[in-house]
N, C-alpha and C positions, 0 to 999 in steps of 0.2 A: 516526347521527352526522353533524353537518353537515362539509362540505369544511374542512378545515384550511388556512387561510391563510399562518399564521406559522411560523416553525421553533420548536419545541420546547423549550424552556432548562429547565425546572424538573420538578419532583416532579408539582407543582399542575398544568401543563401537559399532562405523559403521561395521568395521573388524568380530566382536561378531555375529552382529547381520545381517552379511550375504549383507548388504548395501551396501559396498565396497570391492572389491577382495583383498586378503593381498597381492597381489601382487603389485596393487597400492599405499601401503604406504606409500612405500619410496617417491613417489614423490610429495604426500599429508602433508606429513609433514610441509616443510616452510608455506603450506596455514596455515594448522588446527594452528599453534604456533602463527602465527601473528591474523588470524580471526575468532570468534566465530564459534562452533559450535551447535546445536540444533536441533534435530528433534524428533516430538513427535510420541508417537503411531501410531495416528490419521493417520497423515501423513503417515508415512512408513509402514503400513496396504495400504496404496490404492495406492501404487507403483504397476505397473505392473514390472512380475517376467519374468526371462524367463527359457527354460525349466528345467536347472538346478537350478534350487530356487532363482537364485541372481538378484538384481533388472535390468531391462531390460534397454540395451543402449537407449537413446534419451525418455527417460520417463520423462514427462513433471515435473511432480514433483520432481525428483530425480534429473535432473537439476537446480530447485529451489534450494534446500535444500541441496542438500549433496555437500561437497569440488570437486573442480575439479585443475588439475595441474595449469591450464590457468589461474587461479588467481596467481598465482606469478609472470606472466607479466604486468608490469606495464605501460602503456602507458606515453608520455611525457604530454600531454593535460590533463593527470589524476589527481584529486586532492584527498588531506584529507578530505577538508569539499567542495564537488563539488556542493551545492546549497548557500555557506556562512552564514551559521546558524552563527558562533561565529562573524561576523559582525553586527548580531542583540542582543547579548546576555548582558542585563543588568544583569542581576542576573545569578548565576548558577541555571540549569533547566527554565528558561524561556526563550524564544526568542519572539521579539515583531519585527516582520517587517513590518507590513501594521499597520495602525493607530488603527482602529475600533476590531481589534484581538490578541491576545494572543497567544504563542504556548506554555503550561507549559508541563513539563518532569518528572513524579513526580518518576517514575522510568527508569533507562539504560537496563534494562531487558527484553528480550522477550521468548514467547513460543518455536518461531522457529526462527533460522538466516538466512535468506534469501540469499544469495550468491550473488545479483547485489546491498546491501544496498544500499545507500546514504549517512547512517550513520553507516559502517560500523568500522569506524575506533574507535567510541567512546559507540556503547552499550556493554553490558557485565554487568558478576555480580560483574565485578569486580568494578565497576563504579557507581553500588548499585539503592538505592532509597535515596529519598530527605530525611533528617531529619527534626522532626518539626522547631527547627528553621527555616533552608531555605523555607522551605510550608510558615511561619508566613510571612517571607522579602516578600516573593512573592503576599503574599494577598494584604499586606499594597500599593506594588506596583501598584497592580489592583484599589485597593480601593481610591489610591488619582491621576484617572485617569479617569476620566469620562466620557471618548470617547469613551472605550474597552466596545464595544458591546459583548463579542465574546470568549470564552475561550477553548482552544483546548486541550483536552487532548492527549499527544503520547511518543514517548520516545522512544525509548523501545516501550512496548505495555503495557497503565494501566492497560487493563484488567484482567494480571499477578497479580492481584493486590488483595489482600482478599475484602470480601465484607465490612468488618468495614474499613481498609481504603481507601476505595472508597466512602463509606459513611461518612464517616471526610472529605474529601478531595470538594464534592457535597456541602456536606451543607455548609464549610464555602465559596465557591463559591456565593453559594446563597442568603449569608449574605450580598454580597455587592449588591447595589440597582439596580446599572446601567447595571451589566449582564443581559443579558436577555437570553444568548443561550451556552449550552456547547457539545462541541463537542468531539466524542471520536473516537480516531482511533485506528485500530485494524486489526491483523488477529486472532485472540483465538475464535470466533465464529465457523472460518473453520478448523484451526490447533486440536483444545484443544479444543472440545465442549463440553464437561463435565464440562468445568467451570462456563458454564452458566446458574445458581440456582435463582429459583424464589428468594432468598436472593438476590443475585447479580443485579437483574435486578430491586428488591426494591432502594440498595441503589444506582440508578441513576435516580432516581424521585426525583421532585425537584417541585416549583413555578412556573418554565422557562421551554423552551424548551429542551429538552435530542436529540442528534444526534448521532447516529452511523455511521463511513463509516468503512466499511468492504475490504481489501484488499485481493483480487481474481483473480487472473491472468489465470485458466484456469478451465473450467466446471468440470473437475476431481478432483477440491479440494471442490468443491461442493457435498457432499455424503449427505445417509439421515439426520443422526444424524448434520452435517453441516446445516442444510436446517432447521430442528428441533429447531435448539439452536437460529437460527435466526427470526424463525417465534414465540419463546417465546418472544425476543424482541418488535416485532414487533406487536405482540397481546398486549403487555402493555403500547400500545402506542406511542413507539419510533419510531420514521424514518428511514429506513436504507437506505444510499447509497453504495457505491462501486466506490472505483477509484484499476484500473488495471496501471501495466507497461506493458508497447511494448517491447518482449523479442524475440529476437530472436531465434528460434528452436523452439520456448512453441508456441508462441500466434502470429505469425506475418502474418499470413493468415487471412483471412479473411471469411472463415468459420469455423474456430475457436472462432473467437472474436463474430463472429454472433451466436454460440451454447453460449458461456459464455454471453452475454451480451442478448438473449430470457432466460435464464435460470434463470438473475438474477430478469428480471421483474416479470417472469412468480411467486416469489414468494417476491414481492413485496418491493425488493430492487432495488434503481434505479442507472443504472451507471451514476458515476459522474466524474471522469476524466480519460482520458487514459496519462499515462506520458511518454513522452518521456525518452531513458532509461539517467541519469545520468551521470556523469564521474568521479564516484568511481573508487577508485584506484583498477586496477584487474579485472574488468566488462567489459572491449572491448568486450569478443566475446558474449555477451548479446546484444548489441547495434546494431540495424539497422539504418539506415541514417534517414533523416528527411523528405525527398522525400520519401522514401517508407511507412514513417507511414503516409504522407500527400495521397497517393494512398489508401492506405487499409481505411484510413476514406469516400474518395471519393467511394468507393466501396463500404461499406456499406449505405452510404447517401442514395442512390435507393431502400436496398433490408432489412432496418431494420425502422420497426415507432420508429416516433423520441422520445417516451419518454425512447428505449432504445440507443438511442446517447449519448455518452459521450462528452465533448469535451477533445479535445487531446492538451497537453498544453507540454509547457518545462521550468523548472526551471531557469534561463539564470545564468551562474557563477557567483561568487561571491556576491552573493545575493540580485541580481538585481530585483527580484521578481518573479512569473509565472505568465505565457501571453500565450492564443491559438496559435496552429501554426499549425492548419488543415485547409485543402487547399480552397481557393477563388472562389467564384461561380461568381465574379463581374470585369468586364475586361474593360478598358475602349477603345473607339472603335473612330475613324474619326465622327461619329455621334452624338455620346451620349457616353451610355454604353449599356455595352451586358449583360445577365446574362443567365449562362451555368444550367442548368437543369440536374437530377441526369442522366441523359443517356449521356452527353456528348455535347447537341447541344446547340446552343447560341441562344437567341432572344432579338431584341432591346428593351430598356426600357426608357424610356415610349415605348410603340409599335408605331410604326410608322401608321400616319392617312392612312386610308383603300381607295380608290378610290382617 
């Protein structure tokens, strides 16, 4: 297979570029026509192959990224919007659900389409970027709100974004007084790490504080040039977190999550949530139960320091908010209470008087 140049948009593309057997198209199609496709270079370079050159079954990345038939099973509990974004949305491209935060969308566009989205129903290029007007609605919004601590950049992924309009988009953030923090989420640090030009990481300095959380599901999307792009961030200052999803097949072991979550400390990104998987339309067989992700956190609890803990939270439908839902060390007992210790054992609390 020769080197892949371009990012990946089509059916005809995957097929091309050795991704996908053409044998599988026929049954690829109802996905690829209903749900974005995307994969970059980056990405489909660090696929494991097998011997005949094609990407190898059960490859943590290649389940990520590339279409599988099982997305045109729909589940009945499955929704369009399964976190209820559009119950928070005053304006087109913002969503304001919690008081003190913002979530704005300045573009529907990403590097790579992820196959379990959340939002997968509604990115694409077809769905673009914000026009200055809606950016202006948006400011004013912010601006005659004095509580929005807190501005989230996501979408899509800004980072898709050039550095001048990222740098338009910063500074008039900045303009208003009561921000103090903007946040940017992202995979283009691990997907697309060419994007990350000391231009680019100029225009997100600002007065206030700049946040990155990088989304990272498994240590294999982590390569050098990934690790490179993020330690230029992180040398000019920025903060990087990391929030993963619990994916079933990729990540739901728990020496897995323990290689990805030492990996990300070891280069000074801290994981910050693990999500439970969503109920995207088409993503069942990504989802493991809520008991199993409450196990794999209690199994790491013993055998990982805690500043690489995430906490493991879930969206609740219809946009109810996100709340922790990793498991209870605190039990209430005939006495008191107990509290269970990462080995499994209980001891009363307060301890009980000795003699």
């Amino acid at each position: 297979m020769t080197h892949q140049r371009q990012t990946l948009r089509s059916l005809d593309d995957l097929i091309a570029s050795g991704a996908v057997d053409a044998a599988q198209g026929h049954a690829l199609k109802p996905v690829v026509e209903r749900f974005q496709v995307a994969v970059t270079p980056a990405m489909l370079g660090l696929m494991a192959r097998d011997e005949s050159g094609s990407v190898a079954q059960g490859d943590a990345l290649a389940a990520q990224f590339l279409p599988d038939p099982r997305e045109a099973m729909v589940a009945a509990e499955e929704l369009a919007d399964p976190i209820g974004d559009e119950a928070h949305r005053p304006l087109p491209g913002l969503i304001h659900r919690y008081e003190d935060r913002v979530l704005l969308q300045p573009t529907h566009v990403c590097a790579v389409y992820c196959r379990f989205c959340f939002r997968r129903e509604t990115v694409g290029p077809e769905n673009g970027t914000l026009s200055d007007a809606q950016l202006q609605a948006i400011y004013a919004y912010i601006a005659a709100r004095p509580q929005i601590f807190e501005v989230i950049l996501s979408g899509g992924d800004p980072l898709v974004l050039s550095a001048r309009r990222l740098r338009a988009i910063v500074a008039a953030i900045a303009a208003i007084d009561h921000v103090k923090v903007i946040r940017l989420h992202t995979r283009v640090p691990a997907v697309d790490p060419a994007r990350i030009t000391p231009e680019l990481v100029q225009a997100l300095k600002w007065r206030g504080a700049t946040y990155i959380v990088l989304h990272v599901n498994h240590a294999q999307e982590l390569a050098p040039a990934a690790l490179s792009a993020s330690a230029m961030l992180v040398d000019a200052g920025i903060p990087m977190l990391a929030q993963s999803v619990l994916l079933k097949g990729i990540n739901d072991d728990a020496t897995t999550l323990e290689t990805l979550f030492r990996t990300l400390i070891a280069n000074r990104i801290k994981p910050y949530y693990l999500h439970h998987g969503d109920l995207a339309q088409g993503t069942g067989h990504f989802r493991t139960s809520i008991a199993e992700g409450q196990s794999l956190m209690r199994n790491l609890r013993g055998r990982l320091t805690g500043i690489a803990q995430p906490a493991y939270v879930l969206d609740i439908p219809g946009g109810h908010g996100k709340v922790p839902i990793g498991p209870t060390y605190v039990h209430d007992c005939a006495h008191g209470l107990e509290i269970e210790d990462p080995d499994g054992a209980r001891h009363s609390y307060p301890p009980k008087p000795q003699g």
